[in-house]
VEXDREN-2710 file (C-alpha; in Angstrom, 1 decimal):
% VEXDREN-2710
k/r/px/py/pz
1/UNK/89.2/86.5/108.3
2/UNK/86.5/89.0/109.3
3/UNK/86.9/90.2/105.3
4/UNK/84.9/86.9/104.2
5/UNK/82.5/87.4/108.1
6/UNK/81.7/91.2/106.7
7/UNK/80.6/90.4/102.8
8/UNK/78.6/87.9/105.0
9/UNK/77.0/90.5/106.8
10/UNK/76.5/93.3/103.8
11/UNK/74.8/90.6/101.9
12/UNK/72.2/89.9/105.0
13/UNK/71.9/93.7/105.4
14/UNK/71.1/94.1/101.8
15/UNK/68.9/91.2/101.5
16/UNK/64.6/91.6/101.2
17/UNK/64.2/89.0/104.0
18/UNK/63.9/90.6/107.3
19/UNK/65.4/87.4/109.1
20/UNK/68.3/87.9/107.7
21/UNK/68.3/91.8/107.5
22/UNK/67.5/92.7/110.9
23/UNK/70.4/90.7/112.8
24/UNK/73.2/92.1/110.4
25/UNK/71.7/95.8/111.1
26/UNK/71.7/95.0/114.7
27/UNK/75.4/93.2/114.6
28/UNK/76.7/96.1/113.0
29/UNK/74.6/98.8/114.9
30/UNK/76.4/96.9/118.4
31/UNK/79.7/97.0/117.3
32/UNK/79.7/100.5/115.6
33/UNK/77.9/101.8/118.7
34/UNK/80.2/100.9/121.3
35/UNK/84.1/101.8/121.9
36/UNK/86.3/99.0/121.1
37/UNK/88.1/99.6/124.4
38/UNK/84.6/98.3/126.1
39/UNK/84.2/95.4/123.6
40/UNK/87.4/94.6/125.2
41/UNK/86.2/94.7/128.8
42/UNK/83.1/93.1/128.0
43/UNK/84.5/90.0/126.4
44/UNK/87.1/89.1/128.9
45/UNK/84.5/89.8/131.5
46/UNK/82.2/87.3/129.5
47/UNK/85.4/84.8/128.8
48/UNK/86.0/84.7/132.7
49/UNK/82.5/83.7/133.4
50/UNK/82.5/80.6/130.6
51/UNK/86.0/79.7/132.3
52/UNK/84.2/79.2/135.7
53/UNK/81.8/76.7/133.9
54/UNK/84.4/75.0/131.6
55/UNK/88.1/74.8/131.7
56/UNK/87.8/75.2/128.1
57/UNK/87.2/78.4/127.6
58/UNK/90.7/79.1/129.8
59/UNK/92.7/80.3/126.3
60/UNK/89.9/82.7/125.5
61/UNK/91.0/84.5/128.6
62/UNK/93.8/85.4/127.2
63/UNK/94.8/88.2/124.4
64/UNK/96.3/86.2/121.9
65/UNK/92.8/84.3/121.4
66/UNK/90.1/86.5/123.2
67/UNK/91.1/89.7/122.0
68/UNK/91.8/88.2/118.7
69/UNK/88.0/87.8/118.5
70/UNK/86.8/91.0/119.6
71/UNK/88.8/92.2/117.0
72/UNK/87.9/89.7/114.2
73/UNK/83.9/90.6/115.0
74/UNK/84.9/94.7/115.2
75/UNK/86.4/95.2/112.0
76/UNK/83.6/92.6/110.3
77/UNK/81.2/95.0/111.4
78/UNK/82.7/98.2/110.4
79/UNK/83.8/96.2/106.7
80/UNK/80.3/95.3/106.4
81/UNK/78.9/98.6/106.3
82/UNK/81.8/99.4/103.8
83/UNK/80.7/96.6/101.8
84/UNK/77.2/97.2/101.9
85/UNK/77.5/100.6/100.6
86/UNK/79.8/99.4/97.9
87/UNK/77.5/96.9/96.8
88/UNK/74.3/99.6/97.2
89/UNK/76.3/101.4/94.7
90/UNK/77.1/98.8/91.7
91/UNK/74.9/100.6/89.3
92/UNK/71.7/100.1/87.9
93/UNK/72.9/100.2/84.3
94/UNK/75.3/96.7/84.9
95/UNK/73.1/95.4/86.4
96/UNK/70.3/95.7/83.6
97/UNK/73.1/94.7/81.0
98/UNK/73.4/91.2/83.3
99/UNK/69.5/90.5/83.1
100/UNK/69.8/91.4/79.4
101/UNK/72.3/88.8/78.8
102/UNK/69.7/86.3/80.8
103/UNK/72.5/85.5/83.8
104/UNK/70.9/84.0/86.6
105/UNK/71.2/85.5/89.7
106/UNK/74.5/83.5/91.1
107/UNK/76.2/84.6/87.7
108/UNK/75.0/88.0/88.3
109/UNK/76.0/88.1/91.7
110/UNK/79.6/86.6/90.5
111/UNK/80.1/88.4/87.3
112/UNK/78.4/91.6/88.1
113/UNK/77.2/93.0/91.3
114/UNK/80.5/91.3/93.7
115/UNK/83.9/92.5/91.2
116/UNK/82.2/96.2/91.1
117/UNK/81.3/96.1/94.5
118/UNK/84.7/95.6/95.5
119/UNK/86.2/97.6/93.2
120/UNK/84.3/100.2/95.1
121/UNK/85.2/99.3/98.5
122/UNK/88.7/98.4/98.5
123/UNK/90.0/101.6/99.0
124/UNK/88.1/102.1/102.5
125/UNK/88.9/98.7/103.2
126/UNK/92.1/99.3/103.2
127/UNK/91.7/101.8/105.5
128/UNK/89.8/99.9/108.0
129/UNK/92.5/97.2/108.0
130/UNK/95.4/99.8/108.5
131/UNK/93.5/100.8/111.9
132/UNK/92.8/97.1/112.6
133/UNK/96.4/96.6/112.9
134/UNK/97.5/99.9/114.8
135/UNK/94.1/99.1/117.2
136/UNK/96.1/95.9/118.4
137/UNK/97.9/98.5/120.3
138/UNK/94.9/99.1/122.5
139/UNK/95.1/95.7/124.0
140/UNK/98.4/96.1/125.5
141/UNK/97.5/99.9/126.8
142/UNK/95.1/97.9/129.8
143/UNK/92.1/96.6/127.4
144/UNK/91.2/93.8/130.0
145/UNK/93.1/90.9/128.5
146/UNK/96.2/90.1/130.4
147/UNK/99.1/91.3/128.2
148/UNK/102.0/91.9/130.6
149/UNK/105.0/89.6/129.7
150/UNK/103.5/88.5/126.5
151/UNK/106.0/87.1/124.5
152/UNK/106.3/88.9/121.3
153/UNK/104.6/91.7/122.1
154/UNK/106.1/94.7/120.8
155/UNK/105.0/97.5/122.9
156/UNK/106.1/95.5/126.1
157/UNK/109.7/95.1/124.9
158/UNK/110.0/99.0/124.4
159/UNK/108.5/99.6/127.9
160/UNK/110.6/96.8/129.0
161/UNK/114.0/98.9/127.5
162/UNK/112.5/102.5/128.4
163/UNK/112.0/101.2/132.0
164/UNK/115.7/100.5/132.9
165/UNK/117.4/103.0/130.2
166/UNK/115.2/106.1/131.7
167/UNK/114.5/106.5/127.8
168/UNK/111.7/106.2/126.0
169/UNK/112.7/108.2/123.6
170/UNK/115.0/105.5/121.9
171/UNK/112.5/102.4/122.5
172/UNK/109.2/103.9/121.1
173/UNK/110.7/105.8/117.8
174/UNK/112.1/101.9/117.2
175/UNK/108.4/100.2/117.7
176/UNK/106.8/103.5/115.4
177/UNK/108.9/102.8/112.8
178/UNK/108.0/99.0/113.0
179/UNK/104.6/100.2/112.4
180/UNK/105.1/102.2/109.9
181/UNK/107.2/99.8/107.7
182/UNK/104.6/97.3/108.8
183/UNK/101.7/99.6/107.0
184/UNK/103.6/100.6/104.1
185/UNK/104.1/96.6/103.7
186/UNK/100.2/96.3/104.1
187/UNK/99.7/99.0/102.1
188/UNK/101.5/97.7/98.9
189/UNK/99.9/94.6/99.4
190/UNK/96.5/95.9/99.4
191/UNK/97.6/98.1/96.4
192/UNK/98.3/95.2/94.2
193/UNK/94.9/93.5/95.0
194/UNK/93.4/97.0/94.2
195/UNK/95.3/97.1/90.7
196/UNK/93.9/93.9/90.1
197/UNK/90.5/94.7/90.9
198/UNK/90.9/97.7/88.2
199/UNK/92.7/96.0/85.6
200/UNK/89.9/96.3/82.9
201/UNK/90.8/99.8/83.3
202/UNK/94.1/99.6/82.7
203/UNK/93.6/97.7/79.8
204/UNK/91.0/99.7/78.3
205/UNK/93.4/102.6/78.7
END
C-alpha cells in the first residue's frame, strides 16, 4: 500500500507547482530524518491522546493497526525518494521520441516516463521492502505499541520457548530461518515483476 502512497509523493516532489512540491519534500524530509524507533513512540503517544477524545481511535493504540501505519507512511517516504530519482532519470532522448510522436502528456506519462521509471527503481525497491518486513521486528523489541502476548507474533513465541527451555539458541535459529525463507519468497516475487518490467529486453535479445 505505501508503493501506490510513494509514486504519489515522487510525482508531487517532481512537479513545477510548489503546493504540491514543498509538502512531499517536507513528508519525506520528516520521515527520512527521524529514526523509525521514534516514529514509533511518537504515534502511540499521539494515538493515546485521540483515544482520550474518542473511543474510536482505541484500535490505533494497538500494533497491529498503529504500528501498521507508521510503517505504511515510513517506507512511502523512503520509496518516494527511490521513485523520484527513478523518474528524474527516464531520459531525455524517450522522452523527446514521445513529443515527436505528438502523445499527450497522460500517454506520455503512461507509455513513457512511468514503465522506465520503474524499470529503474525496482531493484532498490526491492530492497526497501526487504527491510520493511525485517523492521516489523522493531515493534516487538519495545517500539511503544503494546506487543506482549500478541497472537501470531513470531518473536514472542520464540521468547515464549527460550524462556522456559533456558535456550534460545533453538527458538531464534527457527524464527531466522522463517525470515529468511520469508525474503527469499519476497524476493522471487519481486524478481518476476522485475523480469516483467525488462521484458522488451529479453525480447530484443
Amino acid at each position: 500500500a505505501g508503493f501506490f502512497l510513494a509514486t504519489l509523493v515522487a510525482l508531487g516532489k517532481g512537479a513545477h507547482n510548489p503546493l504540491l512540491r514543498k509538502p512531499s519534500e517536507w513528508f519525506i524530509f520528516v520521515f527520512r530524518g527521524s529514526p523509525l524507533f521514534i516514529q514509533f513512540f511518537f504515534a502511540y503517544f499521539a494515538f493515546l491522546q485521540l483515544k482520550s477524545v474518542s473511543p474510536a481511535f482505541d484500535p490505533f493504540t494497538s500494533a497491529w493497526l498503529g504500528a501498521l501505519i507508521v510503517l505504511f507512511f515510513n517506507t512511502a517516504c523512503y520509496a518516494a525518494e527511490i521513485l523520484y530519482g527513478a523518474y528524474r532519470a527516464v531520459p531525455n532522448s524517450d522522452l523527446e521520441a514521445a513529443r515527436a510522436y505528438a502523445l499527450s502528456p497522460f500517454d506520455r506519462f503512461r507509455d513513457v516516463t512511468f514503465p522506465t521509471m520503474m524499470r529503474l527503481a525496482w531493484p532498490a525497491y526491492t530492497n526497501e521492502a526487504i527491510f520493511l518486513f525485517h523492521a516489523t521486528t522493531i515493534v516487538f523489541l519495545g517500539a511503544g505499541f503494546p506487543v506482549r502476548r500478541q497472537s501470531g507474533d513470531a518473536l514472542y513465541y520464540a521468547q515464549y520457548f527460550a524462556e522456559r527451555t533456558f535456550n534460545p539458541f533453538i527458538a531464534y535459529p527457527i524464527v531466522a530461518l522463517y525470515f529468511v525463507l520469508a525474503t527469499a519468497i519476497l524476493i522471487l516475487m519481486m524478481r518476476t515483476v522485475q523480469v516483467y518490467l525488462n521484458r522488451h529486453l529479453r525480447n530484443a535479445r
